[in-house]
RODO-2510 file (C-alpha; in nm, 4 decimals, decimal comma):
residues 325
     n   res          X          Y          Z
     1     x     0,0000     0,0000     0,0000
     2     x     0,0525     0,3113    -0,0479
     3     x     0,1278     0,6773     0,1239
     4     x    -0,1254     0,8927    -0,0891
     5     x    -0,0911     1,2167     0,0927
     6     x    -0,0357     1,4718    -0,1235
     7     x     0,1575     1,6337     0,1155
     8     x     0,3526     1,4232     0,3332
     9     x     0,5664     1,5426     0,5955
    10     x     0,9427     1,4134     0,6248
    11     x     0,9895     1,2346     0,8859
    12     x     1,3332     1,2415     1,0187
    13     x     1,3375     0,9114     1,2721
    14     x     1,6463     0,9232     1,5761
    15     x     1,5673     0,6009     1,8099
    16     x     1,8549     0,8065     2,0097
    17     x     1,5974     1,0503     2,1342
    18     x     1,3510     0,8238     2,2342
    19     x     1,2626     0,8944     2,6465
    20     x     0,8747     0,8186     2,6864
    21     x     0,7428     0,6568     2,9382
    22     x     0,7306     0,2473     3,0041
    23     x     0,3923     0,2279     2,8135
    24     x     0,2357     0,5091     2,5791
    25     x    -0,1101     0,4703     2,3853
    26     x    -0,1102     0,6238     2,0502
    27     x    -0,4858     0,7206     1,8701
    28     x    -0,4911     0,6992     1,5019
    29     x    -0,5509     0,9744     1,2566
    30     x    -0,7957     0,9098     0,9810
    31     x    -0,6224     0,8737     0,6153
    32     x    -0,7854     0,8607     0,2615
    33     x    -0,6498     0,6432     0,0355
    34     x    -0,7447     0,7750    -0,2727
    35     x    -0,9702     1,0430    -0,4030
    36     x    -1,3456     1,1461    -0,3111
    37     x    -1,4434     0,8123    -0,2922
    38     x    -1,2014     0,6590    -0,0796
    39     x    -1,1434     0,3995     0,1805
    40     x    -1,0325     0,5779     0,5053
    41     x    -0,7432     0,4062     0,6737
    42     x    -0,6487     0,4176     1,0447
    43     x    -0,2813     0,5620     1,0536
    44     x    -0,1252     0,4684     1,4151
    45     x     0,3137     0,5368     1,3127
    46     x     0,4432     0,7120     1,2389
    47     x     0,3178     0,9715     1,4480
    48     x     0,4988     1,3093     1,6494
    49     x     0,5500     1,0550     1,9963
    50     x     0,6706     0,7393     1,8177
    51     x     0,8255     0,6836     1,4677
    52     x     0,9592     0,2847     1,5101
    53     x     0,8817     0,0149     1,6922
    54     x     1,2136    -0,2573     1,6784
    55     x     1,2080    -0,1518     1,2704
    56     x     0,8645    -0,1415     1,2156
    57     x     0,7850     0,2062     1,1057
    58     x     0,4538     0,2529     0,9548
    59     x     0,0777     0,1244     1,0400
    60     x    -0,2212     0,1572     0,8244
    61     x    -0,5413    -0,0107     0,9670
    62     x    -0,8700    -0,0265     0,7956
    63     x    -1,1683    -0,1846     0,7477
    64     x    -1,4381    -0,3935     0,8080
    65     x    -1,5688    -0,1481     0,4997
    66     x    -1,8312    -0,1758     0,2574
    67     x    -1,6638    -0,2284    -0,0489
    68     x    -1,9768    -0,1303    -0,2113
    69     x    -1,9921     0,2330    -0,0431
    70     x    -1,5810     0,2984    -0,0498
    71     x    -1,4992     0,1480    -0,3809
    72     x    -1,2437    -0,0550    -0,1963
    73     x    -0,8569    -0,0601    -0,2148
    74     x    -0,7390     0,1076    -0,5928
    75     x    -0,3338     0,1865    -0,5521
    76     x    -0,2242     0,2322    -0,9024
    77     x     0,1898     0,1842    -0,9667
    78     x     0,3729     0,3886    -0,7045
    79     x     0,7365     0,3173    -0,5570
    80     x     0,9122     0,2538    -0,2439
    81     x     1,2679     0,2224    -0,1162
    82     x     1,4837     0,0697     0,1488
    83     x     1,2216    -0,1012     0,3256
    84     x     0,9212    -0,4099     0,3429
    85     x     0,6200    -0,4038     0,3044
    86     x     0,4228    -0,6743     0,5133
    87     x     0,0355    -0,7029     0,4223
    88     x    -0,2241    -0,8950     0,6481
    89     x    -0,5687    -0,9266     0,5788
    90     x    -0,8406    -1,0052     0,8478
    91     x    -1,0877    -1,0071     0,5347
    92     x    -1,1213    -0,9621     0,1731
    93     x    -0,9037    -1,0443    -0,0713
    94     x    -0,6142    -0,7828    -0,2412
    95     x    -0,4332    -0,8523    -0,5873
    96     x    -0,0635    -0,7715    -0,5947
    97     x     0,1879    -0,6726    -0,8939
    98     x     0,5108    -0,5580    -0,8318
    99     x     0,8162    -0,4232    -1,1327
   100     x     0,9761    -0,7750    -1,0172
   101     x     0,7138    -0,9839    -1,1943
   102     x     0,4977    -1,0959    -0,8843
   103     x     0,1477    -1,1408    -0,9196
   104     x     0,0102    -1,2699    -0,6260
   105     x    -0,3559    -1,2209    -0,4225
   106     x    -0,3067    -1,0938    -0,0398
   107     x    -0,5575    -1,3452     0,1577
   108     x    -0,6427    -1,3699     0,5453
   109     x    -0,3912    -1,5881     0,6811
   110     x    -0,1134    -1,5146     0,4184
   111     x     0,1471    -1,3156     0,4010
   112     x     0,2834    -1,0979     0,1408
   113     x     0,6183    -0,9688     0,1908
   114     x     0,7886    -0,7070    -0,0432
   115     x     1,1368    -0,6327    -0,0081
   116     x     1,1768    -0,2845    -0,2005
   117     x     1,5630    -0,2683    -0,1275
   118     x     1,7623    -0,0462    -0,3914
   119     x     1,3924     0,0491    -0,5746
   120     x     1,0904    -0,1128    -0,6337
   121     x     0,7360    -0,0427    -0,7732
   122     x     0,3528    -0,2059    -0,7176
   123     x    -0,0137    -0,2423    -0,7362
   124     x    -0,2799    -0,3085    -0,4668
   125     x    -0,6589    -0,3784    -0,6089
   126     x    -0,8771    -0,5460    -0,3899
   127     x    -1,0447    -0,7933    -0,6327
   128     x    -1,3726    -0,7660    -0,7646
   129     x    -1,5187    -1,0971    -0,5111
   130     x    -1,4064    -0,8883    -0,2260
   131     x    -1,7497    -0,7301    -0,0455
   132     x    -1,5638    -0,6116     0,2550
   133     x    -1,1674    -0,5241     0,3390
   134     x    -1,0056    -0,5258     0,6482
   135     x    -0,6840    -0,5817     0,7621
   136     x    -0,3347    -0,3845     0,8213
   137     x    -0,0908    -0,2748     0,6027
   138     x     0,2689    -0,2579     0,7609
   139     x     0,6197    -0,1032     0,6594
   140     x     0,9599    -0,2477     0,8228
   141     x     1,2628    -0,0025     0,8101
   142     x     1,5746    -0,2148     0,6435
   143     x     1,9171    -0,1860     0,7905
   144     x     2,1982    -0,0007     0,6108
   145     x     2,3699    -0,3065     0,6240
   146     x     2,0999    -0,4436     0,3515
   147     x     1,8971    -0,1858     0,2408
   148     x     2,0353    -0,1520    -0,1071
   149     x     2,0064    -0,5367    -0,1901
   150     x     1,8278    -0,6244    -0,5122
   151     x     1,3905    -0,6174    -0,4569
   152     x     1,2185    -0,9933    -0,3892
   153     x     0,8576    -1,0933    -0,3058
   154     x     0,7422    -1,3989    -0,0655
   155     x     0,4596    -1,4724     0,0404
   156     x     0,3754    -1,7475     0,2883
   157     x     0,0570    -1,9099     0,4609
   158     x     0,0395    -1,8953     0,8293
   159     x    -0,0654    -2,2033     1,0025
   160     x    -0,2227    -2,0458     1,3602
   161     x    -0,1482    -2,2371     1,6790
   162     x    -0,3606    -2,2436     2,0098
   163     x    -0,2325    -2,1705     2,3407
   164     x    -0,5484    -2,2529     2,6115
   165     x    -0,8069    -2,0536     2,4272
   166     x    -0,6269    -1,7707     2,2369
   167     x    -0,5146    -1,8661     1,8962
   168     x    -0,2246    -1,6960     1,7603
   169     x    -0,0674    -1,6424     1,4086
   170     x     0,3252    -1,5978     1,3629
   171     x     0,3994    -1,4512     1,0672
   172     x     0,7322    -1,2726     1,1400
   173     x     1,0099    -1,3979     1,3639
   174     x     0,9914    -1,6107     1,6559
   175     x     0,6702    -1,6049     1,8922
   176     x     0,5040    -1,8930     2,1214
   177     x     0,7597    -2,1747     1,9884
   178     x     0,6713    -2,0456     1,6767
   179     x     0,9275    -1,9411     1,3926
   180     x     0,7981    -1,7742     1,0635
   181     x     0,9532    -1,8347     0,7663
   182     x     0,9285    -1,4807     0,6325
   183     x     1,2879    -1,2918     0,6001
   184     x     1,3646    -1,0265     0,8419
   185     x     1,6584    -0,8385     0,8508
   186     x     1,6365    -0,6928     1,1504
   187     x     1,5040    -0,9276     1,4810
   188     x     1,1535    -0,8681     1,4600
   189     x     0,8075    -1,0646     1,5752
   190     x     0,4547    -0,9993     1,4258
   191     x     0,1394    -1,2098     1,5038
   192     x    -0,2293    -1,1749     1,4993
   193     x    -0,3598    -1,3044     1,8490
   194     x    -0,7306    -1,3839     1,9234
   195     x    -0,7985    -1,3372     2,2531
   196     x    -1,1558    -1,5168     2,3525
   197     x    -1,3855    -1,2646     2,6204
   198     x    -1,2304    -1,3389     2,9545
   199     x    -0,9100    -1,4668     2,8178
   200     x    -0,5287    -1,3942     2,8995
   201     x    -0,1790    -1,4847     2,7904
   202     x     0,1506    -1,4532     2,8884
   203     x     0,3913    -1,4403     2,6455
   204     x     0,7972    -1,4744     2,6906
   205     x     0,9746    -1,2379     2,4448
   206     x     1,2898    -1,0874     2,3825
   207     x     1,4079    -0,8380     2,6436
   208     x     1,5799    -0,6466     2,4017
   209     x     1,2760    -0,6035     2,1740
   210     x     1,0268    -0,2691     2,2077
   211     x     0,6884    -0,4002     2,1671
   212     x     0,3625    -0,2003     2,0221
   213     x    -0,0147    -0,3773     2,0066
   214     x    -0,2416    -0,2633     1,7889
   215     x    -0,6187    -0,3409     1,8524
   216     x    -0,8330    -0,4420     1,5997
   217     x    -1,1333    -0,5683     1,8020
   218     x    -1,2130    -0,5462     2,1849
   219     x    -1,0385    -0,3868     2,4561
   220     x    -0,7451    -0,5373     2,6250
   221     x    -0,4709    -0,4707     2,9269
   222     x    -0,1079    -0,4916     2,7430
   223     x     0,1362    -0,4537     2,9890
   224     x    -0,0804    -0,3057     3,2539
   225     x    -0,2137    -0,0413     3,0178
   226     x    -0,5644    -0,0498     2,8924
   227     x    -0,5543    -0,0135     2,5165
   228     x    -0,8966     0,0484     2,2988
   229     x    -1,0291    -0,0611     1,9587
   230     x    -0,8372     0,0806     1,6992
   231     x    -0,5245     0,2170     1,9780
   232     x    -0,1929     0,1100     1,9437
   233     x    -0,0161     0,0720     2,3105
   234     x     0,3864     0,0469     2,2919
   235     x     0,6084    -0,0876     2,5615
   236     x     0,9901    -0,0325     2,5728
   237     x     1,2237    -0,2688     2,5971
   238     x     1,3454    -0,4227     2,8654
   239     x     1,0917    -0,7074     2,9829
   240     x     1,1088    -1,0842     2,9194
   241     x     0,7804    -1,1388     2,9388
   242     x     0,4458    -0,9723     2,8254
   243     x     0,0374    -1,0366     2,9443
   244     x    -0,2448    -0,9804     2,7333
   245     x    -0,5691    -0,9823     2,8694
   246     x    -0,9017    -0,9262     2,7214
   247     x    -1,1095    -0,6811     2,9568
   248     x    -1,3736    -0,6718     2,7260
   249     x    -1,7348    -0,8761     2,6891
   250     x    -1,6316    -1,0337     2,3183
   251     x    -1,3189    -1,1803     2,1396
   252     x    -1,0478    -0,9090     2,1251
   253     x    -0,8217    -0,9389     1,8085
   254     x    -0,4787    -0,7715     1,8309
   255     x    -0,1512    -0,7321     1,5872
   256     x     0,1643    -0,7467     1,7991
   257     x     0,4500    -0,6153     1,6808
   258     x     0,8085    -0,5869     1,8271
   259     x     1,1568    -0,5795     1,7509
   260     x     1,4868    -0,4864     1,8654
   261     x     1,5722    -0,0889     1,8263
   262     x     1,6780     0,0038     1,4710
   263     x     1,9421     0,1660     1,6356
   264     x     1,9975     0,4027     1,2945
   265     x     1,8360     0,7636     1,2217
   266     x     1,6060     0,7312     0,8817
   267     x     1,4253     0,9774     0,6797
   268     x     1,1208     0,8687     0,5533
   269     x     0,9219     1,0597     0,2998
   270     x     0,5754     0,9934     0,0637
   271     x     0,7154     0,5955    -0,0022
   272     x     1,0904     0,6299     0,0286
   273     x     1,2748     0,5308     0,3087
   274     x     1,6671     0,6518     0,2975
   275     x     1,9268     0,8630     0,5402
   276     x     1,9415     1,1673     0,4058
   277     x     1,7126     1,4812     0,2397
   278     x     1,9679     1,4157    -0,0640
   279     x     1,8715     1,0401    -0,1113
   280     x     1,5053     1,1526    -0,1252
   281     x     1,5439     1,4140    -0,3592
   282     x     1,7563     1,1651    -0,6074
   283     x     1,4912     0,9137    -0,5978
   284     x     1,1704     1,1264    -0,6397
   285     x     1,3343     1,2851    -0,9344
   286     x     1,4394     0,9317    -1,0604
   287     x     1,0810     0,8014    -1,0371
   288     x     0,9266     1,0895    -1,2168
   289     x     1,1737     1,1207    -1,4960
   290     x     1,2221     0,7061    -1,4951
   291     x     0,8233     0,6078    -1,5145
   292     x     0,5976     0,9310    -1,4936
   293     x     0,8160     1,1156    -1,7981
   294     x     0,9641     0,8418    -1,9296
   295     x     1,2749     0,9928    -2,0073
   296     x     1,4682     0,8193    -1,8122
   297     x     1,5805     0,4954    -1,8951
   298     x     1,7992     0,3852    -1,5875
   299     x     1,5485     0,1236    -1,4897
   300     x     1,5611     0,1559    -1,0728
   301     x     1,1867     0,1137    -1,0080
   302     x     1,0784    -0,0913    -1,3134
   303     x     0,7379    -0,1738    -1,4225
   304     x     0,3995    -0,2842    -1,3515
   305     x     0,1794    -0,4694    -1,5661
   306     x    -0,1220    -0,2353    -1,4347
   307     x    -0,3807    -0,1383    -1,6563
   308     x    -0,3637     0,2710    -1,5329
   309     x    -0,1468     0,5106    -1,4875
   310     x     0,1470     0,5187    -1,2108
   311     x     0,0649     0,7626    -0,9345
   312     x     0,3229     1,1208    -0,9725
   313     x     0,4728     1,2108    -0,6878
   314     x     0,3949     1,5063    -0,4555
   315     x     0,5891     1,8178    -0,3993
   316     x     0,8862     1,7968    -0,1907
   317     x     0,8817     2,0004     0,1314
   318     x     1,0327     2,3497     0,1065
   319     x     1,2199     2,2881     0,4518
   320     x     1,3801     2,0129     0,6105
   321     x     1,1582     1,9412     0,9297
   322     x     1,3002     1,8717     1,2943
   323     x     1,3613     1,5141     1,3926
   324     x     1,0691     1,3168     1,5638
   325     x     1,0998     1,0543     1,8021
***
């Protein structure tokens, strides 16, 4: 998916300034993707108190909508850089096509991982079945180390496991006994946990990892913070262990999401994640000369077979902004 603002901010990420307290709960702000007739989407990071999470640095959340009344999900060709992009689908169904030949339909209980590296492009359509999307779409910051490597795709089907009565589904890193398959370059965990009304689990994790939950359903207590429907509540590192418990009267559905501190200032900008104002300047100008103008023939984002047009890309900012946390 996507950034479609048509003016985004840069965001210029330091983990080194990062002093909140042991657990902060972050609202959303409401984002349409797409013109007049748009499907809203639930933006939770970055925001002005958090920009990462381990190296997770970007949360859309939508749905359950009415495909009929928002048109549904309708990202023409756009680009991205030095990062993943890891979808998850609670319902509906979402065709991908990337500039490295993929072709592949986002499902619930499947994965789709994008690794955009040195420059990639796609497409995200939900298909014309689909009566109702929901689900999260989720950026992962890549290392300097390996964030110029050459763009792949995976995706991979998620077998869920059952601890008591909360069912859980692993689909990056190591949760529960669980390993994903799904490459991470960075140590990372994602799952989707069901938690049944008057459930609870305790979960051993990494001590080094931050952790951030996202609700999609219910009301639980994550680390002895209450966190609401559609909230995202963020721990810092230093704990072994975590408890979720569902305080509400029906099944609670979170997205858990942790990893060990990036550790490395980014700047991220419309779909381009890099380390410097220059880098994003190079690469906007690159995608509009390479694919919008075609004039430029040096081939860094590629091509989609999409039946539209790609989508331009915004203005750049006149000023560099400060650094958020």
């Amino acid at each position: 998916m996507s950034n479609l603002e048509t003016e985004p901010a840069e965001i210029v990420c330091d983990p080194s300034t990062i002093t909140e307290a042991d657990v902060v709960i972050l609202t959303p702000r409401d984002v349409p993707l797409g013109g007049l007739r748009a499907m809203g989407v639930r933006r939770t990071l970055p925001q002005r108190e958090r920009s990462l999470i381990g190296a997770w640095c970007f949360i859309d959340h939508y749905g359950p909508d009415d495909v009929s009344v928002t048109g549904g999900m309708v990202v023409p060709p756009h680009p991205h850089t030095g990062l993943q992009t890891a979808s998850w689908l609670f319902a509906g169904e979402v065709e991908h096509r990337d500039s490295v030949d993929s072709l592949a339909l986002v499902r619930p209980g499947e994965l789709n991982l994008m690794t955009a590296g040195s420059g990639i492009s796609h497409s995200e359509v939900s298909t014309p079945d689909t009566t109702a999307l929901h689900g999260v779409q989720l950026w992962i910051a890549l290392p300097d180390l390996t964030r110029h490597q050459a763009p792949h795709f995976e995706n991979h089907v998620i077998e869920p496991i059952t601890l008591g009565e909360v069912t859980l589904h692993v689909f990056m890193g190591t949760l529960a006994g669980q390993r994903a398959a799904a490459t991470g370059d960075t140590p990372l965990v994602g799952a989707q946990i069901d938690l049944p009304a008057g459930s609870s689990i305790d979960l051993d994790v990494d001590w080094s990892f931050e952790h951030g939950v996202l609700v999609d359903a219910g009301t639980v207590l994550f680390a002895g913070a209450t966190v609401q429907q559609n909230e995202l509540g963020v721990a810092l590192a230093g704990r072994s262990a975590i408890r979720l418990q569902n305080t509400g009267d029906g099944t609670a559905r979170v997205v858990l999401l942790g990893g060990e501190p990036l550790g490395e200032q980014i700047v991220m900008w419309w779909n381009f994640i890099g380390r410097s104002h220059e880098e994003i300047t190079a690469w906007r100008a690159q995608w509009q000369s390479e694919v919008i103008d075609g004039t430029d023939a040096a081939g860094r984002f590629g091509h989609v077979a999409y039946h539209g047009a790609p989508l331009p890309a915004p203005v750049l900012p006149t000023v560099r902004l400060k650094p958020r946390r």
